[in-house]
C-alpha positions in Angstrom: 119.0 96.3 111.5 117.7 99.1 110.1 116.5 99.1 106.4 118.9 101.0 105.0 121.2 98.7 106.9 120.1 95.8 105.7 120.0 97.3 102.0 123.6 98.3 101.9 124.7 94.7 102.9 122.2 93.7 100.1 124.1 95.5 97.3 127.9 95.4 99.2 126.9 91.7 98.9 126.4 92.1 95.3 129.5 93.6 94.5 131.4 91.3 96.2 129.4 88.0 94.3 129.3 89.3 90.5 133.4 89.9 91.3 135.8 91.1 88.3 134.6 94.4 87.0 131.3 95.2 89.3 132.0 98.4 91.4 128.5 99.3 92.6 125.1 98.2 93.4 122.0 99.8 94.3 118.6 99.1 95.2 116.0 101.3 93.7 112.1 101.7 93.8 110.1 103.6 92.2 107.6 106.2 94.2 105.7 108.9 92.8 106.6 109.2 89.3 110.2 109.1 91.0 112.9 106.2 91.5 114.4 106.5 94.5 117.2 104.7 96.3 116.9 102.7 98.9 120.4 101.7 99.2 123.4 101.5 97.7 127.4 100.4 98.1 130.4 101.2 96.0 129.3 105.0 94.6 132.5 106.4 97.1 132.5 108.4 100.3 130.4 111.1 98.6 128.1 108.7 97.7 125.6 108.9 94.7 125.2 111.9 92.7 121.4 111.7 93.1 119.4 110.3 95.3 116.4 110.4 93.3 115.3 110.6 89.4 112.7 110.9 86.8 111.2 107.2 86.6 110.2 107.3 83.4 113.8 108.7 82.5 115.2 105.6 84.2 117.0 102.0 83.5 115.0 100.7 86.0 111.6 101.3 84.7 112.1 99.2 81.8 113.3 96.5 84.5 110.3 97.0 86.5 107.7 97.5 84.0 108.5 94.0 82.0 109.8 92.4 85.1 112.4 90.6 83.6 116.0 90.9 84.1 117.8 93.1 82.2 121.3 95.0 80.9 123.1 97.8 78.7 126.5 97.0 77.6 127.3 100.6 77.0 124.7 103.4 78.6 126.7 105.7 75.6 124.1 103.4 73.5 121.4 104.2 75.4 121.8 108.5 76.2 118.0 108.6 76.9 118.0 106.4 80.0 119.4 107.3 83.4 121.2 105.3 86.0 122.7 106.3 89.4 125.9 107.8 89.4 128.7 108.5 92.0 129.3 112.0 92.4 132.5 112.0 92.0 134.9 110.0 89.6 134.2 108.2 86.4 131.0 107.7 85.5 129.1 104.1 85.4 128.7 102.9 81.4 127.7 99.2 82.0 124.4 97.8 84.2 122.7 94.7 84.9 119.4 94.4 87.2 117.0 92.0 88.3 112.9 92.9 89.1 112.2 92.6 92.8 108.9 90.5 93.2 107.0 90.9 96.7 104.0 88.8 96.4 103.2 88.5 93.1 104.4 92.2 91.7 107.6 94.4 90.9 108.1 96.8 93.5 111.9 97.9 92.4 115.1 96.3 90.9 118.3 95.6 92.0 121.8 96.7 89.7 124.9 96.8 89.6 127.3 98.6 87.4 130.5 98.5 86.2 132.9 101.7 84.6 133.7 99.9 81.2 131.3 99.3 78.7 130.9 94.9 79.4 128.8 92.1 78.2 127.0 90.7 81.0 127.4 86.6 81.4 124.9 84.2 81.8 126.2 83.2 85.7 126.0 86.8 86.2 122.0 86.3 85.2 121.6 83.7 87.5 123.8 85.5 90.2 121.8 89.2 90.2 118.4 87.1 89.6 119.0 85.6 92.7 120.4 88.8 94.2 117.2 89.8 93.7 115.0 87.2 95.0 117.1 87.9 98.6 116.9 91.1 98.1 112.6 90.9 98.0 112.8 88.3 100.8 115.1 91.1 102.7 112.3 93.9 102.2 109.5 91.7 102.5 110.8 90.8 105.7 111.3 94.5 106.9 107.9 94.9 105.6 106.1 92.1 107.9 108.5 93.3 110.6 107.1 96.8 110.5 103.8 95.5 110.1 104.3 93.1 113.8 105.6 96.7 115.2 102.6 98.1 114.2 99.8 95.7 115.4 101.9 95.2 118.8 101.8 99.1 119.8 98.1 99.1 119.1 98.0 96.1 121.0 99.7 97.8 123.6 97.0 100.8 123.4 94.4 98.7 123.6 95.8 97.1 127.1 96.5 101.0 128.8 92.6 101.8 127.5 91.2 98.8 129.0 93.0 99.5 132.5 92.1 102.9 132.8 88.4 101.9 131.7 88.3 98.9 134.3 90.2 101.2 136.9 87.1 103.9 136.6 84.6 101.4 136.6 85.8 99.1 139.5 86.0 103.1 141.0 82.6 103.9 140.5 81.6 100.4 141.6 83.3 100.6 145.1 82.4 104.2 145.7 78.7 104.2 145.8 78.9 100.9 147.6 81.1 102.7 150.4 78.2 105.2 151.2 
């Protein structure tokens, strides 16, 4: 699977875990001063309003920055920081993320959102902290994955190079032995 494949099942796995009251999830990372989305499930055909956003402006940063887990009963609370929307129909006013950890340091969170303000339980802790350690497993995966891909195309290089150089030499060989 690709890896937005395998980061939609992530976060359509989340909303169907957390249950009553969870509409969405998405996986973000930051990038650049921005926080991008790397997948996401539950924003509606049209999908998220943004793809992309200010980090700094961001939920997320506080998540990633402390690496802890973290929520907002009611975003109305909290004007000054930014979540991803669906572009159409009501807007999400509740959140709860975990930190993704890929050896040793955050490299993006993982939320999910609900449409009425909520207060988050403490199984729903445990459940989006370890939605989050699969998620990192998931990406760290797709990471050492890309990584084999890599190292077997050079591999690969390194096998047509050393034909073609033994074919000319083994040519040059044979041909002043011929005379």
């Amino acid at each position: 699977l690709s890896e937005s494949d395998v980061m939609a099942a992530v976060c359509h796995a989340a909303v169907q875990v957390m249950g009553h009251g969870v509409l969405a999830s998405a996986v973000v990372q930051e990038k650049d001063g921005r926080l991008l989305l790397r997948g996401q499930y539950g924003f509606g055909i049209h999908g998220a309003m943004k793809q992309e956003c200010n980090y700094r402006n961001s939920f997320a940063s506080l998540i990633i920055e402390r690496g802890q887990t973290g929520f907002i009963v009611d975003l109305h609370d909290r004007p000054d920081l930014e979540i991803p929307q669906p572009l159409v129909g009501k807007p999400f006013r509740s959140v709860l993320a975990a930190p993704l950890f890929i050896e040793g340091r955050v490299i993006g969170a993982v939320e999910v959102y609900a449409q009425d303000p909520r207060e988050w339980t403490a199984a729903e802790f445990k459940i989006i902290d370890w939605l989050g350690a699969q998620c990192s497993l998931a990406l760290q995966a797709i990471e050492y994955q890309q990584d084999v891909m890599i190292k077997r195309r050079e591999a690969e290089e390194a096998s047509i190079q050393k034909t073609r150089f033994l074919a000319a030499v083994s040519h040059d060989i044979r041909t002043p032995a011929n005379a």
